[in-house]
C-alpha positions, 0 to 999 in steps of 0.5 A, a space after each residue: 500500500 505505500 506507492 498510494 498516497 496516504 490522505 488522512 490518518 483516522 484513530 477511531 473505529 469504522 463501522 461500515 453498514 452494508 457489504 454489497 457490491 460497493 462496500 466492497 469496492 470501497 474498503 480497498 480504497 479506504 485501507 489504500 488511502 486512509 491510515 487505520 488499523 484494519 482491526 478497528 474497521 467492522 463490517 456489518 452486513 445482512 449476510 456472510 456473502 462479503 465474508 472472503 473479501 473482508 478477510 482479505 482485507 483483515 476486517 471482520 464482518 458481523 452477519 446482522 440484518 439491522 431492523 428499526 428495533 435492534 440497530 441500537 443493540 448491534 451498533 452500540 459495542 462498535 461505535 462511540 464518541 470519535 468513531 465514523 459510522 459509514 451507511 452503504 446499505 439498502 433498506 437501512 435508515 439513513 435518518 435513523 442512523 444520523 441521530 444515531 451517529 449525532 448521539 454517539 459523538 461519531 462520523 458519518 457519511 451515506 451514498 444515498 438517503 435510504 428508508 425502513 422497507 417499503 418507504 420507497 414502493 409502500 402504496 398505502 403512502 402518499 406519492 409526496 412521502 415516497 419522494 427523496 425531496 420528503 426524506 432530504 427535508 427531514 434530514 435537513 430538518 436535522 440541522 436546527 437540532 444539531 448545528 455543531 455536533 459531528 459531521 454528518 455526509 448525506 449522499 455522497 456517492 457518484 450521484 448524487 454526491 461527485 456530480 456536484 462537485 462535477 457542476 461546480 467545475 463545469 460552471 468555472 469552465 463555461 465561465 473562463 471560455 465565454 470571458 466572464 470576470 468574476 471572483 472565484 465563488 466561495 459560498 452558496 450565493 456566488 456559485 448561484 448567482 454565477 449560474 444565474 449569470 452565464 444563463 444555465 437553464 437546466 442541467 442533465 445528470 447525464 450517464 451512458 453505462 455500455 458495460 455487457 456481459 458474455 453471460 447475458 440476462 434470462 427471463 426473470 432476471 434482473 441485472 445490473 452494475 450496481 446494486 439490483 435492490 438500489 435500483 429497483 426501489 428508485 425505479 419505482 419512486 415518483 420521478 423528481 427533478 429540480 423544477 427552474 425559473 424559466 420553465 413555462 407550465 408545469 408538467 400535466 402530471 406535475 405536482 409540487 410539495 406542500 411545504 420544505 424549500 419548493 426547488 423540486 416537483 414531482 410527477 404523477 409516474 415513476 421514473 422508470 416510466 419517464 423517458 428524456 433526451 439528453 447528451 454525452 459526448 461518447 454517444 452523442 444524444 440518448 434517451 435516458 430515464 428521469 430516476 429519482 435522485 437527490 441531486 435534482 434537488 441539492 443541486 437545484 436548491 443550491 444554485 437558487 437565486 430566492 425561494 419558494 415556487 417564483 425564485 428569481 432563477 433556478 435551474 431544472 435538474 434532473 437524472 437522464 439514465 441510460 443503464 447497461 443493455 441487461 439494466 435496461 432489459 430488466 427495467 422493461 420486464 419489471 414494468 410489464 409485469 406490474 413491478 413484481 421483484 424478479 426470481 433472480 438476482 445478478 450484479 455484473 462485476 467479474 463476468 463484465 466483457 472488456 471494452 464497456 465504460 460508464 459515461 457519467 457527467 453533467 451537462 449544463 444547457 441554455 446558456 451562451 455556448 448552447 451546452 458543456 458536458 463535463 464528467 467521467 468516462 471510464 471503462 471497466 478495464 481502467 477500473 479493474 487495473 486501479 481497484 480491486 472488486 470494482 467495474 466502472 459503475 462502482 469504482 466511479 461511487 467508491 472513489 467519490 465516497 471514499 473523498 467524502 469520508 476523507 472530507 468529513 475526517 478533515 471537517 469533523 465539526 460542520 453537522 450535516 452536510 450536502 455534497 453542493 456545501 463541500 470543497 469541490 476542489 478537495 474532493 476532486 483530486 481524491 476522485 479524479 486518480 479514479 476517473 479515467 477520461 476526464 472530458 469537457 465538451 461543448 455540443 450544439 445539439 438541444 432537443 429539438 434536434 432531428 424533431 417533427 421529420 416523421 410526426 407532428 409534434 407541439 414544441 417550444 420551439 422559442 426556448 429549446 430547453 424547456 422541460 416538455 421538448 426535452 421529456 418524452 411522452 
């Protein structure tokens, strides 16, 4: 581990929560860089399949399904006062287990804010309460509790989480190739009014996974290059993106929250069901789907020039995925079978063919030099010589978690914390030795590209990037 560069020591205990395709991928990284004995990490998991992966490392793994009446028991002999509590499990509480942290004195960070089973897909709840935009409230809510305890990382994985450090960059770029003198922004309000500025309209977490397996998918089968569950939970959750100023009508199965921030609305569907158009500079436009994520909200919400429904600018933020051909397959399936989960199970990872790469980036639209896309594109044969246990997919969100746990080390007092208030700068160069390709592209393309050739359709033609050129009905 010596010829790795050794980027914070941390003298308490980890406990890592949840032993899946991106714990494993993170504890390489974490012995790599963070200097802690491997005797003072614990993995706790909700079965033994990690088992071999943990000893290699020389961490043990406790084999425990955390449930809201013994999480306290099970996590108590393993964290106190100094220690840092790490949540990459599905299914767990992420707000149980910051009030956990915050009481304990300890650390820490989760890659997505995570409910008890069924606070994604239960139908007895409202569609509101099954929105990230309900459970980003109620993290936030925090704050007013605690605004000096321990810090507390929310959703610090790839995206959300590395993308808005992605923003920030692709801001000051677009900002130095169009001529705009300004200082360099240091809080909330520099960085919104630069984007008010330069006139970004909307911004696209745009992303194109071409990882493919010899062994393709069978009938009942969902696969996928991160976690299945992960997946299918946000699939089903009600689309959400940031909704901006300069957008004219509000979607017909539009709704907005009764109270909170106003930065994001809703849709009357899941996002698996609702398709947009976007780019990226390796295969050019796409159509994706708007999954629910909660940087259409941090992002939105950050780059906000006044508040409410009407603020003075805000930009439209939303998710345009294109998973892997086997993803994209099982996605299909779920949703003609109603969303009954599916027989079997598989994470591609080993088994992934050479050549494949994740496309993850941010494509900022609308202002003077149309759009710039500026993110990752690595591939899975990077990723398999920089990291253990990782394809594209996962090493591009282990390496942004691992900046966030570094982060948070260096930073123990600041509270909770979104990605969108962290040093992008600090953060990047943790990522970036991880990336691969780092890629900043401009590209005339908008969603009116190639329309109405076959079939009429009703378009904006006055203003390219309003949200219903670029949805899919």
């Amino acid at each position: 581990m010596s010829e790795h560069r050794i980027h914070v020591d941390f003298p308490g205990r980890l406990v890592i929560v949840g032993f899946g395709c991106i714990g494993q991928g993170l504890l390489p990284l974490i012995r790599r860089h963070i200097d802690i004995a491997p005797a003072m990490i614990t993995v706790v998991a909700a079965s033994a399949e990690g088992d071999a992966v943990a000893a290699l490392a020389g961490v043990r793994l406790l084999p425990h399904v955390l449930r809201p009446d013994n999480y306290r028991q099970v996590l108590d002999p393993l964290l106190d006062h100094g220690d840092f509590l790490l949540n990459v499990a599905v299914d767990v509480s992420s707000l149980a287990l910051i009030d956990y942290a915050q009481a304990r004195g300890a650390l820490y960070l989760d890659t997505s804010i995570e409910p008890w089973p069924g606070g994604y897909d239960d139908p007895a709840l409202p569609l509101a309460a099954r929105t990230n935009y309900a459970l980003r409230e109620q993290a936030l809510a925090r704050r007013m509790d605690s605004p000096e305890r321990p810090t507390a990382v929310l959703t610090h994985g790839a995206n959300p989480g590395l993308v808005s450090h992605f923003v920030k960059r692709a801001l000051l770029d677009i900002a130095a190739d169009t001529g705009l003198a300004l200082p360099m922004p240091r809080q909330r309000e520099d960085w919104a009014q630069l984007a008010y500025t330069l006139g970004v309209r909307t911004i696209h977490i745009a992303e194109r996974d071409t990882q493919v397996s010899p062994l393709r998918r069978q009938a009942c089968e969902f696969v996928n290059t991160w976690s299945v569950d992960g997946f299918i939970s946000e699939a089903q959750q009600p689309c959400e993106l940031g909704w901006g100023s300069h957008e004219h009508r509000l979607p017909r199965d539009g709704c907005r929250h009764g109270s909170g921030s106003q930065a994001a609305i809703y849709l009357q569907r899941p996002g698996c069901s609702t398709r947009v158009r976007s780019w990226t500079p390796g295969g050019g436009p796409f159509q994706g789907f708007a999954i629910t994520h909660g940087e259409s909200i941090s992002i939105a919400d950050y780059l906000s020039v006044g508040n409410g429904t009407a603020p003075e600018y805000r930009p439209t933020v939303h998710y345009a995925y294109q998973p892997c051909d086997d993803a994209l397959l099982s996605l299909h399936e779920l949703v003609a079978r109603n969303y009954l989960r599916p027989e079997r199970k598989r994470i591609l990872l080993d088994d992934i063919s050479s050549g494949g790469i994740d496309e993850l980036g941010v494509l900022l639209a609308g202002h003077s030099r149309n759009a710039y896309w500026f993110g990752s594109q690595l591939s899975v044969d990077q990723a398999r010589e920089l990291a253990p246990h990782n394809s594209a997919t996962t090493l591009q969100v282990c390496s942004a978690a691992l900046a966030g746990i570094i982060w948070a080390i260096e930073n123990p007092g600041r509270g909770i914390v979104e990605p969108d208030e962290m040093d992008f700068e600090r953060v990047l160069e943790i990522c970036l030795p991880y990336l691969g390709r780092m890629i900043g592209a401009y590209t005339g393309w908008t969603p009116l590209h190639g329309r109405s050739r076959l079939f009429p359709e009703e378009l904006e033609q006055s203003d390219p990037w309003q949200f219903s050129n670029v949805r899919i009905d």
